[in-house]
Gaussian input, Z-matrix of N, CA and C with variables (Angstrom, degrees):
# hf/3-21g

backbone

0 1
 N
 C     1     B1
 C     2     B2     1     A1
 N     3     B3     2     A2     1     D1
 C     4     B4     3     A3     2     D2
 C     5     B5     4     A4     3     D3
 N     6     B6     5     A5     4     D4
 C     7     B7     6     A6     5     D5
 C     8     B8     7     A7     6     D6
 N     9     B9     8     A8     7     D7
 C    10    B10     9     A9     8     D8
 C    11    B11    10    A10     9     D9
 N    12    B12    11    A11    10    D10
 C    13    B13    12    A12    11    D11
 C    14    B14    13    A13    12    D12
 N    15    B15    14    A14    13    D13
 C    16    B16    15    A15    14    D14
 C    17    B17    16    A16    15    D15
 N    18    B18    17    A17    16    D16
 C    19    B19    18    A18    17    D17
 C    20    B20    19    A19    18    D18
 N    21    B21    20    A20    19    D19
 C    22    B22    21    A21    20    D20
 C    23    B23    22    A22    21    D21
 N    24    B24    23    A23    22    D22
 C    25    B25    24    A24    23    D23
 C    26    B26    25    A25    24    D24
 N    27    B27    26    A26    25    D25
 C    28    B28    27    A27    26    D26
 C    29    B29    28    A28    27    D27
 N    30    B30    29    A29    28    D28
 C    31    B31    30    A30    29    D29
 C    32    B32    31    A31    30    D30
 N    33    B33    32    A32    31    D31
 C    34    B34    33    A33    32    D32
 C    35    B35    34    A34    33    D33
 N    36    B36    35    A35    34    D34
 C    37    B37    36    A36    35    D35
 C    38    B38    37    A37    36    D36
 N    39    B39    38    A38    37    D37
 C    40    B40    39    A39    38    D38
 C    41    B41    40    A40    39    D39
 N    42    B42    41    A41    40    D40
 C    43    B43    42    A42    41    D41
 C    44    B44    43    A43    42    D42
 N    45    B45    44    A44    43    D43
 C    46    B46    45    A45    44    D44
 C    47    B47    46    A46    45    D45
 N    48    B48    47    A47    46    D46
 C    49    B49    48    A48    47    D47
 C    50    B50    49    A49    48    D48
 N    51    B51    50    A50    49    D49
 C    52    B52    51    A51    50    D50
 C    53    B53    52    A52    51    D51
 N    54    B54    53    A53    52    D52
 C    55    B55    54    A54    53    D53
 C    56    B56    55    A55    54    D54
 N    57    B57    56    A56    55    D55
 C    58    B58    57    A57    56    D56
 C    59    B59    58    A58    57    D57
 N    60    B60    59    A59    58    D58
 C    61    B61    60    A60    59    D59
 C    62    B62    61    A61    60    D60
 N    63    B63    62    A62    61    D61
 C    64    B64    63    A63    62    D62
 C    65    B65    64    A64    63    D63
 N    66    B66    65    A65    64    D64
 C    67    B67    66    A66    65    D65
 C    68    B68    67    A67    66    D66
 N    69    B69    68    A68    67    D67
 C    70    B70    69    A69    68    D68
 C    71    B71    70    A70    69    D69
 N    72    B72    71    A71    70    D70
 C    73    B73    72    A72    71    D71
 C    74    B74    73    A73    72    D72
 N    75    B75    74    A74    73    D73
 C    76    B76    75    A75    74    D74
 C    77    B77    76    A76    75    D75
 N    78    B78    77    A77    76    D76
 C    79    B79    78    A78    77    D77
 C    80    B80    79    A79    78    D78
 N    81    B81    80    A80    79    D79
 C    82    B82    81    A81    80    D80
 C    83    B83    82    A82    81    D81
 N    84    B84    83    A83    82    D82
 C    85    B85    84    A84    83    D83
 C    86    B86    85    A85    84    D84
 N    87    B87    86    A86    85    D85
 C    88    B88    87    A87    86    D86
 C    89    B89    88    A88    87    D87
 N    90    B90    89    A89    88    D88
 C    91    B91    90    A90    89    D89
 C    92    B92    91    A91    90    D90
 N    93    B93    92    A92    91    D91
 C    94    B94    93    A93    92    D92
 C    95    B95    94    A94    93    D93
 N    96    B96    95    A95    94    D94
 C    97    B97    96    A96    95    D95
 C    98    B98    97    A97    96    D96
 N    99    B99    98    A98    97    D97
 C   100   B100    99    A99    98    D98
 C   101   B101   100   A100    99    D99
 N   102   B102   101   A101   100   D100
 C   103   B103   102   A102   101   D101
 C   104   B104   103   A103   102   D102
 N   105   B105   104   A104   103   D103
 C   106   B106   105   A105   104   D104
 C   107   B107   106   A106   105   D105
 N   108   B108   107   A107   106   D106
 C   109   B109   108   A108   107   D107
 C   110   B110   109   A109   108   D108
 N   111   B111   110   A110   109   D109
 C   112   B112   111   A111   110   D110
 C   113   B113   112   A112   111   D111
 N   114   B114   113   A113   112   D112
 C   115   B115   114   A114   113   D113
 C   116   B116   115   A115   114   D114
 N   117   B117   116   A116   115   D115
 C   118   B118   117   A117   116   D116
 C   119   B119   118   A118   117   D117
 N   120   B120   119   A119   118   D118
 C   121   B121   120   A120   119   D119
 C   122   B122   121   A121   120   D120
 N   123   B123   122   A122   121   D121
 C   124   B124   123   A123   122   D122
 C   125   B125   124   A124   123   D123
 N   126   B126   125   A125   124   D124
 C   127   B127   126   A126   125   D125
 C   128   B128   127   A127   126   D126
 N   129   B129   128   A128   127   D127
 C   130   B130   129   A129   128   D128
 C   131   B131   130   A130   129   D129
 N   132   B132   131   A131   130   D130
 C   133   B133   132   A132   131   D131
 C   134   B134   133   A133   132   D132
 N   135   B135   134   A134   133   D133
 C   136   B136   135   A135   134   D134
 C   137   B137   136   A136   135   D135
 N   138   B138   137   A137   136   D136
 C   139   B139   138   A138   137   D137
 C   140   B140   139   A139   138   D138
 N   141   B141   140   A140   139   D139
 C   142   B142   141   A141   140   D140
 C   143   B143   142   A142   141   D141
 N   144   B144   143   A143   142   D142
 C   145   B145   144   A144   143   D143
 C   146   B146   145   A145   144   D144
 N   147   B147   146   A146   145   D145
 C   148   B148   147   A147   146   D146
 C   149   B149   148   A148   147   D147
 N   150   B150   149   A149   148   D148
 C   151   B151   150   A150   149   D149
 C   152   B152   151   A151   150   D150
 N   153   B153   152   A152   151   D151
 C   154   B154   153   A153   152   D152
 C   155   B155   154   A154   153   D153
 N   156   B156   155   A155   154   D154
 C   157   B157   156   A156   155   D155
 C   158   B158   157   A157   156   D156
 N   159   B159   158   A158   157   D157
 C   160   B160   159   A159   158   D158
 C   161   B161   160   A160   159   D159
 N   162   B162   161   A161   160   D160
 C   163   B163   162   A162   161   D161
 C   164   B164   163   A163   162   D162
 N   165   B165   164   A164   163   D163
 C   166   B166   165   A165   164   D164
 C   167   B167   166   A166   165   D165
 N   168   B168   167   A167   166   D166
 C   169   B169   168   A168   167   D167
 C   170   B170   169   A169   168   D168
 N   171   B171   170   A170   169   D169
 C   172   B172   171   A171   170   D170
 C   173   B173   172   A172   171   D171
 N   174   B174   173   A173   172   D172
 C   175   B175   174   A174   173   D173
 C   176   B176   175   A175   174   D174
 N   177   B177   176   A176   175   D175
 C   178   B178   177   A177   176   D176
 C   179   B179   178   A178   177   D177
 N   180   B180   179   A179   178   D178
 C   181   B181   180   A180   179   D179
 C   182   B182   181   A181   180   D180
 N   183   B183   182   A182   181   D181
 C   184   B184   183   A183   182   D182
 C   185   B185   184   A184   183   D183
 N   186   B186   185   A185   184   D184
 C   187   B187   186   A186   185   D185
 C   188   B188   187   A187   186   D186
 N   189   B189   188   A188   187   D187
 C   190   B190   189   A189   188   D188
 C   191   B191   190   A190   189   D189
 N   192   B192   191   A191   190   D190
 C   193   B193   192   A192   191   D191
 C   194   B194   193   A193   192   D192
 N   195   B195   194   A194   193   D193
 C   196   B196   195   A195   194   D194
 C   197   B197   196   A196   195   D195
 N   198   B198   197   A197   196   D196
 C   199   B199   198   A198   197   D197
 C   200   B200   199   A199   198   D198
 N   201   B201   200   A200   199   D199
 C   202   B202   201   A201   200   D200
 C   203   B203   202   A202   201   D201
 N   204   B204   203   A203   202   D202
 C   205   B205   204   A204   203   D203
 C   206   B206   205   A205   204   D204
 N   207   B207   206   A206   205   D205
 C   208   B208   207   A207   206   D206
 C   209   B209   208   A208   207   D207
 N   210   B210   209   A209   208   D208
 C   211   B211   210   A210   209   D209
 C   212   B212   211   A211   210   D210
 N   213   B213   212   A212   211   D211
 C   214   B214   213   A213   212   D212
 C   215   B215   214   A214   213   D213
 N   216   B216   215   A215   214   D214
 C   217   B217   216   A216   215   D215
 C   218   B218   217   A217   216   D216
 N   219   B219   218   A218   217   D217
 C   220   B220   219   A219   218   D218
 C   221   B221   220   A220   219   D219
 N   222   B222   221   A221   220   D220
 C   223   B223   222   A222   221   D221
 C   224   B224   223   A223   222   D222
 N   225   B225   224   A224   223   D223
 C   226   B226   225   A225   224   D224
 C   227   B227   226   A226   225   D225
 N   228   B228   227   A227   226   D226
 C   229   B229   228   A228   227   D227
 C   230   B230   229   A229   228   D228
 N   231   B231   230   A230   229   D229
 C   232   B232   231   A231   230   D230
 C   233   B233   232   A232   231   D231

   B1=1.4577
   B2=1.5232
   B3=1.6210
   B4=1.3934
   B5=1.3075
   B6=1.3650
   B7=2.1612
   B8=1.7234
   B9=1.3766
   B10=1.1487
   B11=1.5628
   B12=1.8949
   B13=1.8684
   B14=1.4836
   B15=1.0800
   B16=1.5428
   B17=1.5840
   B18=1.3561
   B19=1.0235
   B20=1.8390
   B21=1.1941
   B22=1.3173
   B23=1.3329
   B24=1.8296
   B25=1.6667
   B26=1.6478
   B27=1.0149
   B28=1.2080
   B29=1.9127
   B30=0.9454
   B31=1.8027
   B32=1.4714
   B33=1.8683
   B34=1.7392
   B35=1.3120
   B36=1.6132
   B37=1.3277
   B38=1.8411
   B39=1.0351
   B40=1.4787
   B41=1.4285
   B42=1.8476
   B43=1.8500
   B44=1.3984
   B45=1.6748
   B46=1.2861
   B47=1.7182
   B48=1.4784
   B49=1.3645
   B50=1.2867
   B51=1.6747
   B52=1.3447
   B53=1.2316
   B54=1.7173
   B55=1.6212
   B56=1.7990
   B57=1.4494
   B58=2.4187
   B59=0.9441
   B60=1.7882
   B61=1.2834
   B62=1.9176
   B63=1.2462
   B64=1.3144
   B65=1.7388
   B66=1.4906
   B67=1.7786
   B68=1.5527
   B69=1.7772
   B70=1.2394
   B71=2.3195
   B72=1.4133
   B73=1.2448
   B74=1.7983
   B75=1.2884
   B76=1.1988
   B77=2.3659
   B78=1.2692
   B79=1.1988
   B80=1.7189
   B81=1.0973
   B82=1.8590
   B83=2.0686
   B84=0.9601
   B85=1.5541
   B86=1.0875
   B87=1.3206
   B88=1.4110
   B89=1.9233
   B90=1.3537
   B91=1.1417
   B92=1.4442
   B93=1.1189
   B94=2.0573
   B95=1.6956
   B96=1.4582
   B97=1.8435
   B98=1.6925
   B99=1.1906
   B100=1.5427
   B101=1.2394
   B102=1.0383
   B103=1.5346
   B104=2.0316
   B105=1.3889
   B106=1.1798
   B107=1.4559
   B108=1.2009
   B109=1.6390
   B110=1.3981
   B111=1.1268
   B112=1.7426
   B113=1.5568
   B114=0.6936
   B115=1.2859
   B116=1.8900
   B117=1.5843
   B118=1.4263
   B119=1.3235
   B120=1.6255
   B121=1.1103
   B122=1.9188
   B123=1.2637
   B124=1.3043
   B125=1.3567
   B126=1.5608
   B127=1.8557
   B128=1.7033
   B129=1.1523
   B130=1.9355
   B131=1.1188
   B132=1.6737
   B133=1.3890
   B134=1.5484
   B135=1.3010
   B136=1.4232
   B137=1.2719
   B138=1.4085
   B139=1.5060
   B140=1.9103
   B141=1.4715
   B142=1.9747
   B143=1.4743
   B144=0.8381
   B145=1.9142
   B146=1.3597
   B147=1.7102
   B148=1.7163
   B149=1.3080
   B150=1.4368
   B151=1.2542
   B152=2.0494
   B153=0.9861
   B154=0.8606
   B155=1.6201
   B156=1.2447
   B157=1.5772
   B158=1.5933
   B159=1.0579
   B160=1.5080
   B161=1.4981
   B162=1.7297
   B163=1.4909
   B164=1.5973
   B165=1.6796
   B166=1.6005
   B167=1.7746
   B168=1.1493
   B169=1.3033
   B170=1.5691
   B171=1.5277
   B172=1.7998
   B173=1.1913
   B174=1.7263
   B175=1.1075
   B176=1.9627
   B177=1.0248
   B178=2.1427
   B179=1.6556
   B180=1.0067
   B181=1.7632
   B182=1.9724
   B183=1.1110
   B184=1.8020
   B185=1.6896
   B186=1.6275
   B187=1.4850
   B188=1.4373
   B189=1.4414
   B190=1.2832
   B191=1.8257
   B192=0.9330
   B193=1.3261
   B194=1.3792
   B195=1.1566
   B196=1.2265
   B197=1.4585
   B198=2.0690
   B199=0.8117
   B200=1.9204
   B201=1.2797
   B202=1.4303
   B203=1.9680
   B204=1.3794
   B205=1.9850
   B206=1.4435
   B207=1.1614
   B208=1.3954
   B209=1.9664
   B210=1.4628
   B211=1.0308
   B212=1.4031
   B213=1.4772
   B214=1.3672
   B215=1.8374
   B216=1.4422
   B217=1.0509
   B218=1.5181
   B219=1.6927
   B220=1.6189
   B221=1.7708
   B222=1.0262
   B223=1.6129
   B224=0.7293
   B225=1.5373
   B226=1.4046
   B227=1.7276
   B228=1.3002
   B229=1.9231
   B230=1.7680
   B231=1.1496
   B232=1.1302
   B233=1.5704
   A1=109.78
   A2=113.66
   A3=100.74
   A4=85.85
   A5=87.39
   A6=113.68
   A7=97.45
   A8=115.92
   A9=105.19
   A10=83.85
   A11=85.06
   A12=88.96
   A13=129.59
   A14=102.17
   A15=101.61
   A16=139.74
   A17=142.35
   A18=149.21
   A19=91.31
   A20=126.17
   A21=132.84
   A22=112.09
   A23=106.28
   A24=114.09
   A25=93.18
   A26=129.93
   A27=165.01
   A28=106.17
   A29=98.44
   A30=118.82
   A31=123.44
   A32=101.90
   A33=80.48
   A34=129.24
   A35=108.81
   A36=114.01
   A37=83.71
   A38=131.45
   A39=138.56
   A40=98.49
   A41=90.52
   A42=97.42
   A43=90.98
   A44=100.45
   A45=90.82
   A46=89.39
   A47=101.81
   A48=108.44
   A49=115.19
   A50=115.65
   A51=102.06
   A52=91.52
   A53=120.36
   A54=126.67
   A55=88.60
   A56=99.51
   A57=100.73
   A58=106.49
   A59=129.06
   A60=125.09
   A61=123.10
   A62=108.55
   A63=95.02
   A64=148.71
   A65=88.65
   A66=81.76
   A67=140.94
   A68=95.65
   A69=146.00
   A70=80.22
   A71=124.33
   A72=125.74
   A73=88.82
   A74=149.14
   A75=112.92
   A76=86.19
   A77=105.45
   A78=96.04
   A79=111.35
   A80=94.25
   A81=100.13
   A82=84.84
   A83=132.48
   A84=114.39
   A85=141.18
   A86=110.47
   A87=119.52
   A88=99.19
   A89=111.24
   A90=112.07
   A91=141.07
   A92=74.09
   A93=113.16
   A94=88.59
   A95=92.36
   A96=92.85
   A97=123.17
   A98=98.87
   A99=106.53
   A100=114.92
   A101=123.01
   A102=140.99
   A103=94.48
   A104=112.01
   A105=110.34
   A106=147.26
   A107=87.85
   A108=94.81
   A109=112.75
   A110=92.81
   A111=104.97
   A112=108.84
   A113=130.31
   A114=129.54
   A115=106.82
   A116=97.37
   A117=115.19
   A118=97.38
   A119=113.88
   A120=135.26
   A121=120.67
   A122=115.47
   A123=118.70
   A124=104.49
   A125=117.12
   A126=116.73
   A127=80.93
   A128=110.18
   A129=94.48
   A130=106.78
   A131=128.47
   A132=105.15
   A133=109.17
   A134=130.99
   A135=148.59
   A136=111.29
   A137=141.27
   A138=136.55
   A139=99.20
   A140=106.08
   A141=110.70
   A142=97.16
   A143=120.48
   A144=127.32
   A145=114.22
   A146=88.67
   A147=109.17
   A148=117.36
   A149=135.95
   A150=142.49
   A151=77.28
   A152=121.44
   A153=148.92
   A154=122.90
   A155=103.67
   A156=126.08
   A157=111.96
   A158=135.97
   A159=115.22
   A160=133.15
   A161=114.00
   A162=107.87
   A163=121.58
   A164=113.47
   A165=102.71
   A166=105.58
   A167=105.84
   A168=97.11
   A169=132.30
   A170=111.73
   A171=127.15
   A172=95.83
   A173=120.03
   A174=116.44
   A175=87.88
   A176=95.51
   A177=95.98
   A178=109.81
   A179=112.50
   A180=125.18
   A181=101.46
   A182=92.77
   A183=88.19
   A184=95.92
   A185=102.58
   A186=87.33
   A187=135.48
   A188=123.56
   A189=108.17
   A190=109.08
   A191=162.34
   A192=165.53
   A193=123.03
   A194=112.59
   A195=142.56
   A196=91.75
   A197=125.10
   A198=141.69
   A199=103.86
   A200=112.39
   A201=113.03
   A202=125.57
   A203=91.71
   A204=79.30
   A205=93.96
   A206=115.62
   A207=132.60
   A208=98.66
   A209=110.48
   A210=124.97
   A211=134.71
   A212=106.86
   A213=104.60
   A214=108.54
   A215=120.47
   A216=115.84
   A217=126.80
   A218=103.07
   A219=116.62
   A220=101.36
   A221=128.50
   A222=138.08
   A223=171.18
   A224=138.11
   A225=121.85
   A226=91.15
   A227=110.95
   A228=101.97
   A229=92.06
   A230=124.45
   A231=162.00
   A232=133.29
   D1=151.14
   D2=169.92
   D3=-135.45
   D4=166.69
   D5=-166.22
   D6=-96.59
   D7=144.40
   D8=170.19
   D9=-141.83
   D10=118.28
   D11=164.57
   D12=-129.21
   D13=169.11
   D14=176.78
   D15=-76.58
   D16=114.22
   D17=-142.50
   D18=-121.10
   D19=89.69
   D20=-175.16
   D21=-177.78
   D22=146.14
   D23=-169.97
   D24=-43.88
   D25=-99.16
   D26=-124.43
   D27=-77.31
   D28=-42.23
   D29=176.92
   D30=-111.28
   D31=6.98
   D32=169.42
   D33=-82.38
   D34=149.22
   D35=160.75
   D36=113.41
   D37=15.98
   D38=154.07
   D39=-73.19
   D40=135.61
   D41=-170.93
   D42=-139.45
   D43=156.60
   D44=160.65
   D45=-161.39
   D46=153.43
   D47=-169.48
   D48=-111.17
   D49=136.43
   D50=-176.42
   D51=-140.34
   D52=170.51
   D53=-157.53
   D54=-89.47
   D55=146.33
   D56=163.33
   D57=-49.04
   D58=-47.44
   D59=174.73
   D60=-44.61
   D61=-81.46
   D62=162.00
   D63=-40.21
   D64=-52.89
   D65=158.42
   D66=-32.82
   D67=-55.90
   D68=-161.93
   D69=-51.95
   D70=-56.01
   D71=-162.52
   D72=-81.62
   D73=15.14
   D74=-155.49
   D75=-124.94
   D76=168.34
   D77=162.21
   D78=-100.49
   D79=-157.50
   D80=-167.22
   D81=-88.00
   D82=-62.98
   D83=164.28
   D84=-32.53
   D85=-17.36
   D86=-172.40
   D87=-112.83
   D88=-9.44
   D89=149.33
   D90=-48.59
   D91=-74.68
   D92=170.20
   D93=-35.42
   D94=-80.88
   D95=-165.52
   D96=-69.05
   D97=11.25
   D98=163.48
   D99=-93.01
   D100=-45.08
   D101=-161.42
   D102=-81.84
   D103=-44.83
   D104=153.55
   D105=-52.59
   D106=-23.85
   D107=179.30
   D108=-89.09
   D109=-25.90
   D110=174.72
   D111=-81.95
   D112=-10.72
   D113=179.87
   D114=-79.49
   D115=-38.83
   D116=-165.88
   D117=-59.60
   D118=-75.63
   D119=172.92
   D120=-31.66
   D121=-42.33
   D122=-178.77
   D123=-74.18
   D124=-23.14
   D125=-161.82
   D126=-92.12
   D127=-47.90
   D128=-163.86
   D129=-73.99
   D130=-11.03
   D131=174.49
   D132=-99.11
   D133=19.50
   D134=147.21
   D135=-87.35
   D136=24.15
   D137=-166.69
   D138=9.62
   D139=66.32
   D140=160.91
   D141=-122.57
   D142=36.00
   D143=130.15
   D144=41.40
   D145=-90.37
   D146=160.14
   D147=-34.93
   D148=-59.01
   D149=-125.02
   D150=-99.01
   D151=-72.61
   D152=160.98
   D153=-2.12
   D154=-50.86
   D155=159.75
   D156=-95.62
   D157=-23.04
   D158=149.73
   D159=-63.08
   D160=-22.58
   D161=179.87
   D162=-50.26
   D163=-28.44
   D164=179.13
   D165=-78.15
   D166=-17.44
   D167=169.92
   D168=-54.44
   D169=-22.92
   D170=-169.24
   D171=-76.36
   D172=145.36
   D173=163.87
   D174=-98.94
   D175=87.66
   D176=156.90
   D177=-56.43
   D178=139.24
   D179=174.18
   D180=-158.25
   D181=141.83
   D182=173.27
   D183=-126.03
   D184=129.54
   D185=170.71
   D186=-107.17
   D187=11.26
   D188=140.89
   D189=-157.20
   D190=161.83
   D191=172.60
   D192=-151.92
   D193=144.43
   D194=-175.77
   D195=-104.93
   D196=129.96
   D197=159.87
   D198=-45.58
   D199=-66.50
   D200=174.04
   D201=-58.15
   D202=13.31
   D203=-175.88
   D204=-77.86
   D205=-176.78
   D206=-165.81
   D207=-99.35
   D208=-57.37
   D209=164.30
   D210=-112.35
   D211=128.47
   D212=-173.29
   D213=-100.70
   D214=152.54
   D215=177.57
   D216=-139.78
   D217=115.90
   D218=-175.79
   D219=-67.04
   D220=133.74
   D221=125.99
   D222=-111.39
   D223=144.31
   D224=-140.07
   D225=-125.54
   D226=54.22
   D227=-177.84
   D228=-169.38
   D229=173.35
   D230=-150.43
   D231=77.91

């Protein structure tokens, strides 16, 4: 499995795990909006509303990864 987390004021330390296998087919966009959607989905089924309607707000970017790291990391700063 690799971890994909969030690197942002407000949302760091948001994870979400996905198998090497799967990743392995996805691009770095299709990251972003995976890892996003899940975010959506986890806040609305927590009624966090708020939290929830800021995710299209992040600009997510990862800047470099290795299929094999342990953790991968989206960010929303530099």
């Amino acid at each position: 499995m690799t971890i994909l987390q969030i690197s942002a004021k407000t949302y760091w330390g948001f994870r979400v795990d996905i198998s090497k296998e799967d990743i392995s087919f996805l691009t770095i966009d299709e990251i972003i909006l995976h890892v996003k959607n899940q975010m959506k989905s986890f806040f609305k089924l927590h009624n966090l509303l708020e939290l929830k309607e800021g995710v299209d707000n992040l600009n997510l970017h990862i800047h470099n990864y290795d299929i094999q790291d342990p953790v991968i990391y989206l960010c929303d700063h530099c």
